[in-house]
DRENGUDO-79930 format. One record per atom (N, C-alpha, C): residue in one letter; x, y, z. Coordinates in steps of 0.2 Angstrom, whole numbers, plus 5000, padded with zeros to 4 digits. Layout:
<recs>
AXYZ/...
</recs>
This chain:
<recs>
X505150795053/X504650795057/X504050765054/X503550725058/X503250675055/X502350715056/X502250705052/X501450755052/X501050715054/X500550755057/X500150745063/X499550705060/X499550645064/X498950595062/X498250625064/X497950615059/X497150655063/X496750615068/X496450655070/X496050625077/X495750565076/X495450565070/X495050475068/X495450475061/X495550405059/X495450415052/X495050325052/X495050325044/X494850255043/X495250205044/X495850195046/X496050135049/X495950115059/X495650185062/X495550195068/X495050145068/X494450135064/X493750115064/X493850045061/X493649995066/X493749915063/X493249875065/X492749915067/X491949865068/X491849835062/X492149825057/X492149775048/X492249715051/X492949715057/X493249675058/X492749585062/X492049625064/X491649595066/X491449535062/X491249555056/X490949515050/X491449505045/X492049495050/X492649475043/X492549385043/X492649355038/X492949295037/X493249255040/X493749285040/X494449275043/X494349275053/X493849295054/X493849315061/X493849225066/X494249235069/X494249165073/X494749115070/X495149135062/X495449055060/X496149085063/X496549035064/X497249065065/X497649095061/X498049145065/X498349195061/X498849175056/X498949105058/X499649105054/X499449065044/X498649075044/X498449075036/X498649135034/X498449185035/X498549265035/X499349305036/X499749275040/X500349285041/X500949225039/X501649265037/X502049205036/X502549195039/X502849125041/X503049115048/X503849125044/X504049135049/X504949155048/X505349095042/X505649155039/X506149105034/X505449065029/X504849065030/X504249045024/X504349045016/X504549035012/X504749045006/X504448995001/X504549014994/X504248984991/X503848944990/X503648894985/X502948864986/X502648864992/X502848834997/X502648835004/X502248905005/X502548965005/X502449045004/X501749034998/X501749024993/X501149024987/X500648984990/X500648934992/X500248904993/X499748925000/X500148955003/X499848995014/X499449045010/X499949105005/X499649155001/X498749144999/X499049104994/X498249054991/X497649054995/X497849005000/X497148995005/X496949045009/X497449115011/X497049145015/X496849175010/X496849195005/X496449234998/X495849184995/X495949154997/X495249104994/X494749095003/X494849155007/X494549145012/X494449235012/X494749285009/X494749325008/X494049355003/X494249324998/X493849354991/X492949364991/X492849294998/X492349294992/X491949345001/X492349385006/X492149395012/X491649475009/X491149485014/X491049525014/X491149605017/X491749605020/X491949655022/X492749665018/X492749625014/X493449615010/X493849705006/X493149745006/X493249815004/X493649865009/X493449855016/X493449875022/X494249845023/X494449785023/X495049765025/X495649805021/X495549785015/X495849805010/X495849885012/X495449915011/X495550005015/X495950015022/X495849965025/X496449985031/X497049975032/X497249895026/X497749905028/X498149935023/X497949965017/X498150035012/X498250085015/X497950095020/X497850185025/X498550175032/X498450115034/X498850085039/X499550075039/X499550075030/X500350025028/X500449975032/X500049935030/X500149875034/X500749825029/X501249815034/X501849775030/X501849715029/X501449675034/X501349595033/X500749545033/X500549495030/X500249485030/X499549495024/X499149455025/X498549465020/X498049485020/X497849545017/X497349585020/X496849595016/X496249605014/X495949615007/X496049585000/X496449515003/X496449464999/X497249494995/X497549524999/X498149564993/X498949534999/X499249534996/X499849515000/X500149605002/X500849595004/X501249685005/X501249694999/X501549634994/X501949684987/X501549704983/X500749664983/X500249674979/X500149784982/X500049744987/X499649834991/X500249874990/X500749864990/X501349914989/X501249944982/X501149884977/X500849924968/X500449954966/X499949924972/X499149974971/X499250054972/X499650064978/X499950124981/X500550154977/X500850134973/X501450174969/X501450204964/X501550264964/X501250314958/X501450274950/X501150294944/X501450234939/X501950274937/X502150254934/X502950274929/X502850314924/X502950384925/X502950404919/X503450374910/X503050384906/X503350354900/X503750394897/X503850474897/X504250494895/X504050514888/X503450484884/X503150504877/X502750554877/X502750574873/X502350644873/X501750604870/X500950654874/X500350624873/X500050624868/X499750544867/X499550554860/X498850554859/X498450574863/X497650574863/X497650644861/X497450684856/X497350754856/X496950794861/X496550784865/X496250804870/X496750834875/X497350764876/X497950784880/X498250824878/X498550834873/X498850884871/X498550944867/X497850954870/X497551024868/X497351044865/X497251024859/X496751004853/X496350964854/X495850994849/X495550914846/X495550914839/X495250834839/X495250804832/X495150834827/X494750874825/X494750924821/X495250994820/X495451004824/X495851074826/X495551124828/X494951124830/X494551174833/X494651164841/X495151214842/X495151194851/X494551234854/X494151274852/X493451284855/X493051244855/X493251194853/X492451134850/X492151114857/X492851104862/X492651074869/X492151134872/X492351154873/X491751214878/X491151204876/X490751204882/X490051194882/X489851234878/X489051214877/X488651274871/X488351324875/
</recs>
């Protein structure tokens, strides 16, 4: 069962989309046309990211289509795969922590040192 979308959220809201960059150029900088691949791909990539970066609503884009999961295309200057990594929990390493704080001491051994005076 799929959980219930709320009444607004931030990808509902696209009045950014007014003062975007991108507003008016063809879609197909931003999007890749069937079978697109390599260099041909980096280089469509490229130019819509160098019409992305330097936009002022570039915070805005990039937050909706994070919220959105948007699967295609360029959006906040980030491609899918990029936005797909900013979204993935990181890997755990599997080593035990070596910062003493994390593991509940500190550097001196005094583990009351942390608590306020």
């Amino acid at each position: 069962m799929a959980c219930p979308r709320p009444a607004h959220s931030p990808a509902d809201d696209r009045q950014w989309l007014l003062h975007a960059r991108c507003r008016g150029l063809p879609t197909e900088i931003f999007f890749a046309a069937e079978g697109e691949r390599g260099q041909r791909r980096v280089a469509r990539e490229e130019q819509a990211k160098r019409v992305c970066r330097p936009c002022p609503v570039r915070p805005d884009c990039l937050r909706y289509a994070l919220t959105a999961v948007e699967p295609w295309g360029i959006w906040g200057a980030t491609t899918p795969t990029e936005r797909q990594r900013l979204t993935e929990p990181a890997e755990p390493s599997g080593r035990a922590p070596t910062d003493a704080r994390v593991a509940g001491s500190c550097p001196t051994g005094d583990r009351d040192s942390r608590k306020p005076v």
